[in-house]
N, C-alpha and C positions, 0 to 999 in steps of 0.2 A: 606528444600531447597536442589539441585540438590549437589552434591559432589563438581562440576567446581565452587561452589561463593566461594569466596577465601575475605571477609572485611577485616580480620587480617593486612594479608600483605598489603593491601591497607591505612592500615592505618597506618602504615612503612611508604609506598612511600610519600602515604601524609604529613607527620611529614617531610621528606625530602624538599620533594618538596618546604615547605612553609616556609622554615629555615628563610626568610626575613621577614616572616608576621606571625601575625597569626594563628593556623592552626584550619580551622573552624571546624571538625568533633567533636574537644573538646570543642566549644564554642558557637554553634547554640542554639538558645531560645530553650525553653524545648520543646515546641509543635513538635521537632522535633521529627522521629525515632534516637533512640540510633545507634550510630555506627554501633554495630554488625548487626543492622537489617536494615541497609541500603544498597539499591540496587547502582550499583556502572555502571554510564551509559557513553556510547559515542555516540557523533551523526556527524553520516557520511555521508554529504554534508550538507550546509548551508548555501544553499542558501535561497528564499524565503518561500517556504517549511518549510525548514532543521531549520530555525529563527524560523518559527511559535512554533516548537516540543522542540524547546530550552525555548522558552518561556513557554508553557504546563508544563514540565518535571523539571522545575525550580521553579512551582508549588507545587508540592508533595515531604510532607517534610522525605519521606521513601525514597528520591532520591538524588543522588549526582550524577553532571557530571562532568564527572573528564576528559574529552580529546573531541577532534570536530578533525575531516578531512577535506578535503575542497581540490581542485585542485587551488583553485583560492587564494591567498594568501591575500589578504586583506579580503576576506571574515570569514577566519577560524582567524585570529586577530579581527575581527570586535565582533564575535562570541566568541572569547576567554575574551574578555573584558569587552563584558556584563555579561558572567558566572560569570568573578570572581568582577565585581562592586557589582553586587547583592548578595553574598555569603559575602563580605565584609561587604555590607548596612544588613547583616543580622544578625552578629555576631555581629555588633556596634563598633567595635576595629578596625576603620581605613581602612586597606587592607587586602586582601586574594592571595595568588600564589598557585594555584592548581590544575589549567586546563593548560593541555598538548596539544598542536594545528601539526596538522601532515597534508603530503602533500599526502601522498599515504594511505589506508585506513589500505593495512597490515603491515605498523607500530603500529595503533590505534590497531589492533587486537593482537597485541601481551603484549599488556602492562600486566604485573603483576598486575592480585584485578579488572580487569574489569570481570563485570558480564554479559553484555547486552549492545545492541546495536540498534540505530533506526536509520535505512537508509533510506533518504530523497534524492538521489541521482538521476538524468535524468534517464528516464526509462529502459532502455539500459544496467544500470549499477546495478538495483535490483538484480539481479540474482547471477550472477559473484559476487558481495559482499555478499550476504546472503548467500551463499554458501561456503564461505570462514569463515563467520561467522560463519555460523553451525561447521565447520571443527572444529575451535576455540573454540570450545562449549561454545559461547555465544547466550544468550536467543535473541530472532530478534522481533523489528517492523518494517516491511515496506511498502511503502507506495504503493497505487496502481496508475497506473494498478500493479499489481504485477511482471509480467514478460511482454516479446517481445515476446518471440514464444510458442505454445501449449509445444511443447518436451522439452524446457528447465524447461519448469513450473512443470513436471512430474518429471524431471532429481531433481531440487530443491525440490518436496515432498519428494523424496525417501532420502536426503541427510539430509533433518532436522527429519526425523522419525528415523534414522539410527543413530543421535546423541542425540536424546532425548533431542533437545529444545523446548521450550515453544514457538509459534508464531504467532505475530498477523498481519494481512492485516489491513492498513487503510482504510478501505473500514466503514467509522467511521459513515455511516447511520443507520448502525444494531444497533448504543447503541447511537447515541443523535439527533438533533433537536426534542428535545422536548416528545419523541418516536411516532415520526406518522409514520413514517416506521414498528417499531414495530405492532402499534397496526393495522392498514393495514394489515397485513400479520398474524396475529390473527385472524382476521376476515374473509377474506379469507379462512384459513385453517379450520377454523368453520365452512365452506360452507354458509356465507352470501348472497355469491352472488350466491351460487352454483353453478353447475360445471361451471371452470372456459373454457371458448372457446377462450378468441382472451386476449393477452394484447400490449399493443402498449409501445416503450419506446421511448420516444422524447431525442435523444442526438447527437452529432455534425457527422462531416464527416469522411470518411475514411483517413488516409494517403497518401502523394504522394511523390515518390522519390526525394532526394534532390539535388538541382542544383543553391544552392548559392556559389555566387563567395568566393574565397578564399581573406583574410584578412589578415595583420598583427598582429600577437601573440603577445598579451599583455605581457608587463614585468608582471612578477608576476603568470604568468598562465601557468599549463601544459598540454598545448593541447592533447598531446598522451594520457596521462593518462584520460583525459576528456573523448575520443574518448573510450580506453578501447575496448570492444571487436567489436566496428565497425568497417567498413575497413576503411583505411587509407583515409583522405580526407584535404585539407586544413582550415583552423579557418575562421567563419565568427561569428560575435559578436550574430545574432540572435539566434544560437545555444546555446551560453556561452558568454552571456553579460559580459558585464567588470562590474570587482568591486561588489558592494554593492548593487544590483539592488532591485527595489521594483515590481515587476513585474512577471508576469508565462511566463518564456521563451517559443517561438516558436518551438523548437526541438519537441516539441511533436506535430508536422505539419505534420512530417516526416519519414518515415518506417524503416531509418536505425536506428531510434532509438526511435519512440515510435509507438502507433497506431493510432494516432490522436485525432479529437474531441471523434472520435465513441467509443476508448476505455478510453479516458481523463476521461468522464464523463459516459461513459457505465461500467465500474468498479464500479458506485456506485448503478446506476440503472438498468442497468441488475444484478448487484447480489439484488438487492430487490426483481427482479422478479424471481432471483431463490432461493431466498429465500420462496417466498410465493408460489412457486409451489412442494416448499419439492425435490430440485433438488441438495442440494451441493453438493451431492458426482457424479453427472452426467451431464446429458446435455440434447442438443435436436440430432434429427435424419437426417433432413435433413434441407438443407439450400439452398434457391431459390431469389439467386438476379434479380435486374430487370435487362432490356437490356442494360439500360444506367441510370446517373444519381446519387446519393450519397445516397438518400434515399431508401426508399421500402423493402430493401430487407426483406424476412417470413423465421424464423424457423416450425418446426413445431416439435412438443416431441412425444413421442413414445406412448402415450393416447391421441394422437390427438391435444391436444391444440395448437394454434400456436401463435406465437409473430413475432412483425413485427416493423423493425427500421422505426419509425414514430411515429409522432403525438407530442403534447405539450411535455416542458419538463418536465422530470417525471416518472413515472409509472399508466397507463389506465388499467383497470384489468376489462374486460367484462364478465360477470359471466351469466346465465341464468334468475338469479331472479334480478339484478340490476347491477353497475357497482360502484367500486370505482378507484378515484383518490387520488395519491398520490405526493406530489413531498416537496421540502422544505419550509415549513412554511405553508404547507396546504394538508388536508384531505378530501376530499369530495364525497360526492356516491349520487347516484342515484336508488330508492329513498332516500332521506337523512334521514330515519330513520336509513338505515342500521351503520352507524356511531353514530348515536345521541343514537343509545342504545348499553347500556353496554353488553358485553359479562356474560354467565350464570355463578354462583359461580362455580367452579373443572371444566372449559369448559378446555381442554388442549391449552396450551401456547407454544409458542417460546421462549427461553433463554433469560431473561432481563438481561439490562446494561443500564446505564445512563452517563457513564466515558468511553468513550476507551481505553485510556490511563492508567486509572485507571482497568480495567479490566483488560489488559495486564501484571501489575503488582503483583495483587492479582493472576492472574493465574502462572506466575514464582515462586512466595511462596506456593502456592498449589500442583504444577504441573500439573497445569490441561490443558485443552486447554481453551482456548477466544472464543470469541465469534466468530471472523471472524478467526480460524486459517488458515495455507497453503494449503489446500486441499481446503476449502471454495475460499477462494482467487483464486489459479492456476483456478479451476473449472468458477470463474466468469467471470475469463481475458481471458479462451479459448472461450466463446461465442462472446467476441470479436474478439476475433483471427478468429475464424467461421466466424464473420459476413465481416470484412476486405476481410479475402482468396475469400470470394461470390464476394464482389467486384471488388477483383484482376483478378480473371478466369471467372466471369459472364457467369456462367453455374452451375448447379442445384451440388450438394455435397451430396452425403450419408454419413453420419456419425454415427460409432462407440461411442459412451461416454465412454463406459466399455473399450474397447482396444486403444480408443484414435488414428482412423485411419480412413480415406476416403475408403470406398468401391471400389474396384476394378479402381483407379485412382490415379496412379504413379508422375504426373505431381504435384497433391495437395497433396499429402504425403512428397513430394520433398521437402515441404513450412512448413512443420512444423517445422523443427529445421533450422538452417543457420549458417554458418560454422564462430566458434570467431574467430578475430584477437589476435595469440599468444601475451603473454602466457595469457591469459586470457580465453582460452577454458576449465575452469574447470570444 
């Protein structure tokens, strides 16, 4: 384990902490990990997300979460009460006091005996907290898209490599339903369908600047800190519902703070596709939007292949000798033997995982990287970020991967970073 996990004193604070109750670290059923070998987590925003990851991570019994952040105040109590009901229901002794609930996230990062951190926060706010995290040297999950802009996602590789965290993208199709992503992109790289020519990814629309009215600011809500490094604008609730909500907020509609359908759900299926074309540490070359319109727009990669925002949802992978389809809860090719037969004994594989979440942990104890680390990540949100910029300018883009820079074009180079709202330009 890295030198920065600190259990000991953790379980000081815990003793402290639970002087009323309790203190569960000494009294969880045996199937537990021991103390010393438990990971010591926070999760930062939780909202519907942020709930789902509290639920997961409250699963694995090598896990303790010991604090939640939250802008929204009933939310990080809503969230502090199911930690500690189920930590209580699980010691059998009544009550538990041992989750810490914070308004600003660099409180949560500064606690004494925190290990790691899973940021579930509006997309806008990835970066600036995982970056702050790294600073903190805590290990990170977070969720994708992973970043807003190409430059910050680079600016963020360099600051988790520099502190030697362990870090996973949720980008959580690499390691489950079922592994048809996996095995998809095995098959593929086996040349089933041989050389690959066209793949299609069916996922939502671009972004459009936002122009909802301003609202009144819920008691209980810190709108500034919500906003974070957007520019300054007034509260309306489809941004940051009130309360408890059960729902995937709107804000990811909209450019000041996420990239829309296209990168909502293009984070998971365009990284399948650059997955299966042996692309994370790169990209494609050029990018040719239509004239008008939300769809169409063609990459094209530097061997030719091209992919093209369209078609079902999913992953369409056109090969020479067949085609496979990929998307959730189903695998299919044409012809369909190519799926129905198994790949050769020692045929080479891609990295399996069956846990995400569970990989991300075993990789913190190892130090190894994960499956989806930041590099994989930043690399699958800039084809998004490519595919959006075609939409924004609707004119043809030459692209760099390697220097991460439009060819001879000032105006799209301009659009890769955007200046934060202090202090949160870190």
């Amino acid at each position: 384990m890295s030198a920065h996990v600190s259990r000991r004193r953790f379980l000081q604070a815990a003793a402290a902490a639970t002087a009323a109750g309790p203190t569960i670290l000494t009294a969880l059923p045996k199937a537990r990990a021991a103390a010393s070998e438990r990971l010591t987590i926070g999760v930062i925003g939780v909202g519907t997300m942020g709930r789902g990851h509290v639920g997961r991570f409250l699963g694995y019994g090598d896990v303790q979460i010991i604090a939640v952040s939250d802008v929204v105040a009933e939310r990080r109590e809503h969230s502090r009460k199911n930690i500690e009901d189920h930590y209580a229901k699980q010691t059998g002794q009544g009550s538990y006091k041992g989750c810490s609930v914070h308004n600003d996230l660099r409180e949560l990062l500064a606690l004494d005996g925190l290990d790691a951190v899973v940021i579930a926060t509006p997309d806008h706010w990835h970066v600036p907290g995982a970056i702050l995290a790294a600073r903190a040297k805590k290990d990170i999950y977070c969720e994708k898209p992973l970043t807003l802009t190409i430059g910050e996602g680079r600016h963020l590789v360099n600051e988790v490599r520099k502190h030697n965290i362990v870090f996973q993208t949720g980008s959580q199709q690499r390691s489950e339903f079922g592994g048809l992503f996996e095995q998809a992109v095995n098959l593929i790289r086996n040349g089933k369908i041989g050389r690959v020519k066209t793949v299609r990814v069916g996922v939502g629309a671009p972004p459009v600047p936002c122009e909802l009215p301003e609202e009144q600011v819920p008691e209980g809500t810190d709108w500034d800190l919500w906003l974070g490094q957007a520019p300054w604008r007034g509260y309306n609730e489809i941004l940051c519902p009130k309360g408890v909500h059960q729902h995937f907020p709107a804000f990811r509609n909209y450019r000041e703070y996420a990239g829309g359908g296209l990168a909502d759900m293009g984070a998971h299926h365009f990284d399948i596709a650059q997955w299966a074309l042996d692309m994370d540490g790169s990209g494609p070359v050029k990018v040719e939007p239509p004239a008008a319109g939300d769809s169409g727009l063609r990459f094209t990669y530097a061997d030719g292949v091209e992919m093209l925002h369209a078609g079902p949802s999913g992953c369409t992978f056109e090969g020479e000798l067949g085609t496979i389809y990929v998307d959730r809860g189903k695998l299919e090719s044409t012809p369909e033997s190519i799926v129905k037969t198994p790949l050769e004994e020692g045929a080479p594989r891609v990295e399996h995982a069956t846990d995400h979440g569970r990989n991300w942990l075993d990789a913190i104890k190892s130090r190894q990287k994960p499956i989806c680390d930041v590099e994989v990540g930043h690399r699958s949100a800039s084809v998004c970020h490519l595919a959006n910029l075609g939409y924004q300018l609707r004119r043809t883009l030459t692209w760099d991967p390697a220097a991460e820079r439009f060819a001879d074009d000032d105006e799209a180079n301009a659009l890769l970073n955007r200046e934060a709202r202090s202090p949160w330009n870190v």
